[in-house]
C-alpha positions in Angstrom: 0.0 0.0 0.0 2.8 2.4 0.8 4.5 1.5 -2.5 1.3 2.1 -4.8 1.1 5.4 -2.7 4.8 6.8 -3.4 4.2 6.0 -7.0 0.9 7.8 -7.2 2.3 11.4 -5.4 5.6 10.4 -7.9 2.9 10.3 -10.6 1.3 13.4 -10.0 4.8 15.5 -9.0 5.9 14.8 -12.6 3.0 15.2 -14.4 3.0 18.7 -12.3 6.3 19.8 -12.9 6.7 18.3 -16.3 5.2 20.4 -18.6 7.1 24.0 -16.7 10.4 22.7 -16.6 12.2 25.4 -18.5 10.5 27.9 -18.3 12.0 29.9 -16.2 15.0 30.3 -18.5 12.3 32.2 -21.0 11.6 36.1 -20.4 8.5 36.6 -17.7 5.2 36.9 -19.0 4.4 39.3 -15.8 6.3 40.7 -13.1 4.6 43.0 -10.7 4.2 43.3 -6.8 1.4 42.8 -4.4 0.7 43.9 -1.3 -0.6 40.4 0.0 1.9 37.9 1.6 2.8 35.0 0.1 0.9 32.1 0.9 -2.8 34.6 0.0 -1.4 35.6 -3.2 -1.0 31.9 -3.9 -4.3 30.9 -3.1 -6.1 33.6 -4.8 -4.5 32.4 -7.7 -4.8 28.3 -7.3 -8.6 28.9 -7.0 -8.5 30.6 -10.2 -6.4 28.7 -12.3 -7.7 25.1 -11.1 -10.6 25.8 -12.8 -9.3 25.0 -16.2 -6.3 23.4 -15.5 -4.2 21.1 -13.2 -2.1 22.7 -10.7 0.5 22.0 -8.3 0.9 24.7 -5.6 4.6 24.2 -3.2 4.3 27.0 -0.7 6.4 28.5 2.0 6.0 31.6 4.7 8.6 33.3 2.4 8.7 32.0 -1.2 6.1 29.9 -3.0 5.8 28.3 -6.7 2.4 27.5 -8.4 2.5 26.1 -12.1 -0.3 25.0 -13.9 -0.6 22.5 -16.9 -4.0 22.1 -19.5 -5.3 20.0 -22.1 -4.3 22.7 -24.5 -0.7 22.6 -24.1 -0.6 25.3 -21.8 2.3 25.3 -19.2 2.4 28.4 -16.4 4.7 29.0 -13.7 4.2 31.8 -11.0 7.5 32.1 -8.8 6.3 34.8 -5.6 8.6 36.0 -2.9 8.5 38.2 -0.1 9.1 41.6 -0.3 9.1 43.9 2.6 5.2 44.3 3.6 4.1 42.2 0.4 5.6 40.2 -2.2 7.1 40.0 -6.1 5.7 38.2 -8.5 7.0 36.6 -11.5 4.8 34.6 -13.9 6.0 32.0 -17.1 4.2 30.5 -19.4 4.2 28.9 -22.7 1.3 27.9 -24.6 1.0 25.7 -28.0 2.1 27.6 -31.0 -0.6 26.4 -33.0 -3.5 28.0 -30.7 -4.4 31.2 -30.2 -2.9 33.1 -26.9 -5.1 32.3 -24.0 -4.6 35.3 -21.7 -6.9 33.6 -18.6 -4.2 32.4 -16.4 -2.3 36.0 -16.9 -5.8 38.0 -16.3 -5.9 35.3 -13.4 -3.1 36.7 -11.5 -3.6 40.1 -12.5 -7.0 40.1 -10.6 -5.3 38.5 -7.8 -2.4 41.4 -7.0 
């Protein structure tokens, strides 16, 4: 039983992580700064982006990371770190070439600063 569980958070890890590795070594999609800590930022943002897409959320007091992959070939990262009495946020992304630019997971953390 503990085997079939490893395998299964395993599973899900890479299937997470798989489709954003990379991009952080592309130019930002967004950077800005909230006034929110961390950890809110982060859920605002989860809520809105699980939605339409599956997303895997690693969070800490400090620093957090939420990327998001969808059936479309959409991959999104969102790096956020504390900054003084709010935080900084950086967002990635890369989307299929063949589809047109979906702008929802941008607007999404937009709304949420």
């Amino acid at each position: 039983m503990k085997q079939l569980l490893a395998i299964a958070v395993c599973s899900v890890l890479l299937t997470a992580c798989g489709g954003t590795h990379g991009l952080r070594d592309s130019t930002p999609k967004m950077s800005s700064r909230t006034t929110k800590d961390v950890p809110t930022y982060l859920e605002c943002v989860r809520a809105k982006w699980a939605e339409s897409a599956q997303v895997s959320l690693s969070n800490k007091k400090e620093e957090g990371t939420l990327s998001a992959n969808d059936k479309a070939g959409a991959h999104e990262l969102l790096d956020v770190k504390a900054d003084g009495t709010g935080a900084l946020v950086t967002m990635y992304e890369h989307q299929g070439e063949k589809k047109d630019y979906n702008s929802a997971y941008r607007d999404a953390a937009v709304s949420c600063l």
